[in-house]
GUBA-609478 format. One line per 3 residues: number of its first residue (from 1); for each residue x negated, y, z of C-alpha. Coordinates in pm, whole numbers, plus 50000, padded with zeros to 5 digits. Layout:
<atoms>
NUM> X Y Z | ...
</atoms>
This chain:
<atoms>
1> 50000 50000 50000 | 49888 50367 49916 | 49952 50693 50039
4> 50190 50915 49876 | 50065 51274 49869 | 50338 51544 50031
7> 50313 51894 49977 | 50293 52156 50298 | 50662 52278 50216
10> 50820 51927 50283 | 50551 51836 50573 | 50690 52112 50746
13> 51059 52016 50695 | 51045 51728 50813 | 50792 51853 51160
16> 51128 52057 51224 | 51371 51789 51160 | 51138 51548 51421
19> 51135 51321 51094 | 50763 51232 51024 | 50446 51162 51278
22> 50142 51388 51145 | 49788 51213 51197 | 49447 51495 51211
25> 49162 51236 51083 | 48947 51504 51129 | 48633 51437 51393
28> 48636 51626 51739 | 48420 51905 51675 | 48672 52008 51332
31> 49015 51953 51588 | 48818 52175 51860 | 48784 52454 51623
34> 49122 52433 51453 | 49476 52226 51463 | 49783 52201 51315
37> 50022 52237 51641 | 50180 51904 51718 | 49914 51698 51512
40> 49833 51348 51676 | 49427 51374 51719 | 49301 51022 51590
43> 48946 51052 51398 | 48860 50895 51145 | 48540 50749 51307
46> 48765 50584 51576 | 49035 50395 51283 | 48991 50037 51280
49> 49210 49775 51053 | 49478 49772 51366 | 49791 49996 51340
52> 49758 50328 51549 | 49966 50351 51855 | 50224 50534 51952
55> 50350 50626 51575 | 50681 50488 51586 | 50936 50374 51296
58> 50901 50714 51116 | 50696 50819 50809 | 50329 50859 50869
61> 50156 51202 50734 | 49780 51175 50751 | 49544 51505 50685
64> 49207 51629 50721 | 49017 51920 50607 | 49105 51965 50218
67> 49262 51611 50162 | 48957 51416 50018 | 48880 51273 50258
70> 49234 51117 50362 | 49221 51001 49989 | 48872 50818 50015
73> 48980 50645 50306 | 49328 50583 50227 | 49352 50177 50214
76> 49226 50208 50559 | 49483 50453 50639 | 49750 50314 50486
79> 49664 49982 50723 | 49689 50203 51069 | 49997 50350 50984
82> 50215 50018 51114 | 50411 49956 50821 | 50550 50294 50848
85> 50562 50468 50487 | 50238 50648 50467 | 50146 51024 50301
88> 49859 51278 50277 | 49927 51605 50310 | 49794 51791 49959
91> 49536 51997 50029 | 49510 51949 50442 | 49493 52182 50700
94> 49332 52403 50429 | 49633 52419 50260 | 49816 52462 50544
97> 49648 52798 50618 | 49681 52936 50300 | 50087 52862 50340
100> 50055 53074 50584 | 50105 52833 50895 | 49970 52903 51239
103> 49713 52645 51339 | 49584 52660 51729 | 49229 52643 51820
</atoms>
């Protein structure tokens, strides 16, 4: 299974409607400096083959910086995510930004 790629607009839709789980893959010292507020911190260097915990029964959103990486890793990704339907937000937190979303730091 591969993840679908979701653009910022509907990410955000469905963070309001409580309708999707949204994974930072980003590394501590990235998530210290900047978040997208209600993000579930799980880096990349800490996935393993096993399901991530605490996700739920609803879609999966995955981002990172600019999105590449979430796209080079997403087999992996697409593993952890439970059997939950899996995305990558377009673009990441980057894209985000330029939206003009509030990220916390």
């Amino acid at each position: 299974m591969s993840l679908k790629p979701v653009d910022v607009k509907t990410v955000e839709k469905w963070l309001a409607d409580g309708d999707c789980v949204l994974v930072d893959i980003r590394e501590p010292n990235e998530t210290a400096a900047e978040r997208i507020p209600g993000a579930k911190l799980v880096p990349l260097s800490g996935i393993g083959n096993d399901p991530i915990a605490d996700l739920g029964d609803k879609p999966v959103v995955f981002h990172c910086k600019g999105g590449m990486r979430t796209q080079k890793f997403e087999n992996q990704l697409s593993g952890c995510a439970g059997g939950c339907e899996g995305f990558y937000l377009e673009g990441g937190i980057e894209a985000w930004k330029k939206a003009g979303h509030k990220v916390e730091s």
